[in-house]
C-alpha positions in Angstrom: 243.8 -38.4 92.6 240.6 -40.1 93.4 242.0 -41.9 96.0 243.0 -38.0 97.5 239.8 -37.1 97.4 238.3 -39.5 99.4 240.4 -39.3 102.2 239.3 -37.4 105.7 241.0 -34.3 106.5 242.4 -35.8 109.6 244.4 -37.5 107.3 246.4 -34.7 106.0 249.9 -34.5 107.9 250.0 -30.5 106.7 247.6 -28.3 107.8 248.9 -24.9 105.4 248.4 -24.7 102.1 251.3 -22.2 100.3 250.1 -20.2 97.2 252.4 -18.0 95.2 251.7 -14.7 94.8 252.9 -12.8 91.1 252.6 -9.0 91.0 252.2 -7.1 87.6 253.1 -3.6 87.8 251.7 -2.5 84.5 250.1 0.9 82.3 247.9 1.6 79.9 245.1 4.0 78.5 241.7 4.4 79.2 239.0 4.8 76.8 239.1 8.5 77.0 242.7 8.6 76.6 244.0 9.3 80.2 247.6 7.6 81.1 247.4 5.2 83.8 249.7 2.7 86.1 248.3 -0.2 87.8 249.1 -4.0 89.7 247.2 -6.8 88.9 248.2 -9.9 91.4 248.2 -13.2 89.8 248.2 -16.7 92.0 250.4 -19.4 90.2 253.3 -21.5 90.6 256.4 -20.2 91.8 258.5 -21.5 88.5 255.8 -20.0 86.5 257.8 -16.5 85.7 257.8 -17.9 81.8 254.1 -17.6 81.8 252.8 -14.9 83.8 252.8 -12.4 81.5 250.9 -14.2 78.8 248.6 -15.3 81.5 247.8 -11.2 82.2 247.5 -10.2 78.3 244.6 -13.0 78.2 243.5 -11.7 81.4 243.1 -8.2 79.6 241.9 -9.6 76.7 239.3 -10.8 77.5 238.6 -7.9 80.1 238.5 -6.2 77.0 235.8 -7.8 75.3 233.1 -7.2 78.0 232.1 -3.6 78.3 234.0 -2.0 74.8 233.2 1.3 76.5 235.7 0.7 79.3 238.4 -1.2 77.3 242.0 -0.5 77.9 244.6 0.2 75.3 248.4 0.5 75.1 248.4 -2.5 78.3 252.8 -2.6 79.1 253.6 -4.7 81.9 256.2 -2.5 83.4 257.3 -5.2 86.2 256.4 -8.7 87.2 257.8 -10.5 90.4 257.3 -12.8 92.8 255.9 -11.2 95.7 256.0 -14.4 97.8 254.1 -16.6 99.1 250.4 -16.6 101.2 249.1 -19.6 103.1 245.8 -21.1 103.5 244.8 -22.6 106.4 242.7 -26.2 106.6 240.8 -26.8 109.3 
């Protein structure tokens, strides 16, 4: 990997980075008790549908455990998927 770092741009044959995209269709309660639904989008591998939805209950964990006032309760992932896939461009 050091060797990939040190190499010049120019040197790179692809020019498009692709990055998965994960939606979480999911709901849950506000502090004062209001029902809501929501999507969160999570950027990981495309094989990673095993993990994605541990990867968003940390994510609201620890969401959780910075303002109490605003925490969210009763978190259901109604849906996950693989919306596709984005590409960044190097130039």
């Amino acid at each position: 990997m050091e060797e990939f770092k040190q190499i010049h741009p120019k040197q790179l044959i692809s020019d498009l980075i692709p990055i998965p995209v994960w939606k979480i269709h999911y709901s849950y309660y506000t502090a004062r008790g209001n029902p809501k639904e929501a999507d969160k989008y999570i950027l990981d591998n495309k094989n990673a549908w095993d993990r994605i939805d541990d990867q968003f209950m940390r994510y609201i964990e620890e969401q959780n455990e910075k303002p109490p006032e605003r925490k969210l309760s009763n978190v259901k992932i109604l849906d996950s998927s693989l919306m596709g896939e984005v590409y960044l461009k190097l130039e």
